[in-house]
N, C-alpha and C positions, 0 to 999 in steps of 0.2 A: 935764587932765580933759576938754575941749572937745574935743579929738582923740579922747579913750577915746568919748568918744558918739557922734561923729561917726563913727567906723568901726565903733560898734556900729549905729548908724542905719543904714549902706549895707551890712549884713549882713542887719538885718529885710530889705530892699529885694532882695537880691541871689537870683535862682532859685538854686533846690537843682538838683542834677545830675539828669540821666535815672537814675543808677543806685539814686539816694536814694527818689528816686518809685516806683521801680520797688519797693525795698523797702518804702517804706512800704502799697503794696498788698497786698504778701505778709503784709506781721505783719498786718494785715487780718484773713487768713482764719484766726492761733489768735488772736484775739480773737471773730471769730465761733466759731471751735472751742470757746471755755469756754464758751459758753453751754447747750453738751449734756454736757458734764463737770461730775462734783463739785467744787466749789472746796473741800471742808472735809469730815472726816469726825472722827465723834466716836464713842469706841466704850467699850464697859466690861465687864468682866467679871467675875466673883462666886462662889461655889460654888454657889450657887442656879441659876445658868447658865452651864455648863458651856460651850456654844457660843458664849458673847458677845452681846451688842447690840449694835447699831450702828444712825447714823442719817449721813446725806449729804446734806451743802446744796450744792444746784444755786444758780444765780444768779435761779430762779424758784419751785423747789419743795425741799421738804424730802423724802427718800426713805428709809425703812427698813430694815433688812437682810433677810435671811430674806423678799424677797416684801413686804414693807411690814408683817409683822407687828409688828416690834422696836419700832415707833411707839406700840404700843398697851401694851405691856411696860413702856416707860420710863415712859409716861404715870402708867400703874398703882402703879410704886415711887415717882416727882416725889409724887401724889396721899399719898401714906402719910408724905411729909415737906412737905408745904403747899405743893409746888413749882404754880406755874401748866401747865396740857395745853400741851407744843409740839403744835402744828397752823397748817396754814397762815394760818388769820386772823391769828392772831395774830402770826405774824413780817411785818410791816410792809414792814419792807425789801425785801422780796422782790418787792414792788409796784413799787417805783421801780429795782431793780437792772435790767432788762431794757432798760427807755428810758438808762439809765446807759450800758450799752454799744452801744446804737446811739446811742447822741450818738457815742459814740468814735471806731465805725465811719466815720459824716459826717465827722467831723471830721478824721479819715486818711484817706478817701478826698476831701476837702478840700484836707490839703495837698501831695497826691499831684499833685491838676489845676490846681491855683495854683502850686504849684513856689515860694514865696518863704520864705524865712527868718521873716518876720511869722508866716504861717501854721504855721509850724512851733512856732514857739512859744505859739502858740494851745491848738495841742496839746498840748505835754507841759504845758503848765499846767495842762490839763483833765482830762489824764492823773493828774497825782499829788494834786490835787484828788478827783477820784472816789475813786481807791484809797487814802486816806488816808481819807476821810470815811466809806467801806463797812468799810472795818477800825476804825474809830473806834464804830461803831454795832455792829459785832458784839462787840468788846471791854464795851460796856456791856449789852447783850442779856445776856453771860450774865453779870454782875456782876446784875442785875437778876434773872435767874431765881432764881439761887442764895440773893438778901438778900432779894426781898420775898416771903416766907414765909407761906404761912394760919399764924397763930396758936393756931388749933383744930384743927391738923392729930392724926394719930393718933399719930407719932413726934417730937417736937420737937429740932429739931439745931439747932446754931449755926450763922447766915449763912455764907454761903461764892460763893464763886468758881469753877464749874468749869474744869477744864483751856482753857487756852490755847491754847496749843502744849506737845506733851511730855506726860508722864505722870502723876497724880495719884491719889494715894488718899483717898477719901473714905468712912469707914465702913470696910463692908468688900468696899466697889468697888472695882479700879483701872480709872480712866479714863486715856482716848487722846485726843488732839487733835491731828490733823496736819491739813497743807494737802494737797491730792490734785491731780490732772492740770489741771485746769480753770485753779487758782489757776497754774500751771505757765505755762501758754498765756497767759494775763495780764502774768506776768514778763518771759515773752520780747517781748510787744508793749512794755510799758515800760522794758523792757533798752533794745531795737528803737529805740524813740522816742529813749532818751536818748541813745546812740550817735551817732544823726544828728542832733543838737543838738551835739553836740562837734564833730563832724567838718565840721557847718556854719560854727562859730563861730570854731573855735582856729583853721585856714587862714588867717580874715582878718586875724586880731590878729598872727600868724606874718608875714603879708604885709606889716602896716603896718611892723613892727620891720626888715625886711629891707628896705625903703624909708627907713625912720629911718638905718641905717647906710650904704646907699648916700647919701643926703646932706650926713650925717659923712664920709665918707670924699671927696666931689667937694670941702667945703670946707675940708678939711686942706690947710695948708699943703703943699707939693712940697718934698721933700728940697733940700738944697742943694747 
């Protein structure tokens, strides 16, 4: 056990390659990329609207289909089943998601100019951190829209859950919920990160084993 930390310790300690650095400034820029992409589109359609609705969460703003109209649509039918108006006050998150990804940004561009193992794992800690806590709060957002409900609404439904991911019928809506390009560029930086945490780590544990056996093999006996 004393050895397993011990060459976990001279790994934090140990520079990451020039070519790891060099990548971790590139997943840099689709990390800066999502931030002008949709992470998420939610969309529905009905016979009443033949064209569909849709709406698009940026990492800062919520956006409409049709020109920004579709915001004021959905509002109108949420309104007629006790749903609370999406608008941006009200999405919260959307406050803090922006300094979310610039911590990231510092933080790879951190262990890109430190070069050590420590720092690299600063990283993906913070990395799956964020993205786990951002999907943790959207997963409740809409579990929230959907159950807390005006009571004196003009329609009364049973609580519900909108779409996730995948497709959903509610009434006589089908809804849509997919991830879009932004969330894409997110993946590939946390793909990105996790990668060079492997290829930082397993080297050294690979090293020490190939060291274990070369000093098995000096202290074997010599044939006779």
């Amino acid at each position: 056990m004393g050895t397993r930390i011990q060459s976990f310790n001279d790994s934090l300690a140990k520079p990451l390659k020039l070519s790891a650095r060099v990548t971790l400034a590139l997943l840099v820029l689709f990390l800066l990329a999502s931030f002008w992409q949709p992470l998420w589109r939610i969309s529905m359609e009905a016979p009443q609207y033949p064209n569909g609705l849709s709406m698009d969460i940026y990492p800062h703003m919520v956006v409409g289909g049709h020109d920004n109209t579709d915001i004021r649509e959905i509002n109108i039918l949420n309104h007629y089943i006790g749903m609370k108006p999406i608008d941006r006050a009200s999405l919260t998150d959307l406050d803090w998601m922006p300094f979310a990804i610039g911590g990231l940004v510092l933080f790879a561009l951190r262990a890109a100019a430190i070069g050590n193992g420590r720092s690299l794992v600063d990283l993906f800690v913070l990395t799956g951190y964020v993205c786990t806590f951002a999907f943790a709060r959207f997963v409740l957002k809409l579990y929230t829209y959907g159950h807390d409900l005006n009571p004196d609404a003009p329609v009364k439904v049973k609580g519900f859950t909108p779409a996730l991911f995948g497709t959903k019928q509610i009434a006589n809506f089908t809804t849509h919920s997919f991830p879009q390009l932004g969330t894409a560029f997110v993946m590939v930086f946390v793909l990105g990160v996790t990668a060079l945490m492997v290829m930082h780590f397993l080297p050294s544990r690979a090293a020490k084993k190939r060291a274990r056996a070369a000093i098995k093999a000096e202290q074997a006996p010599a044939p006779a």
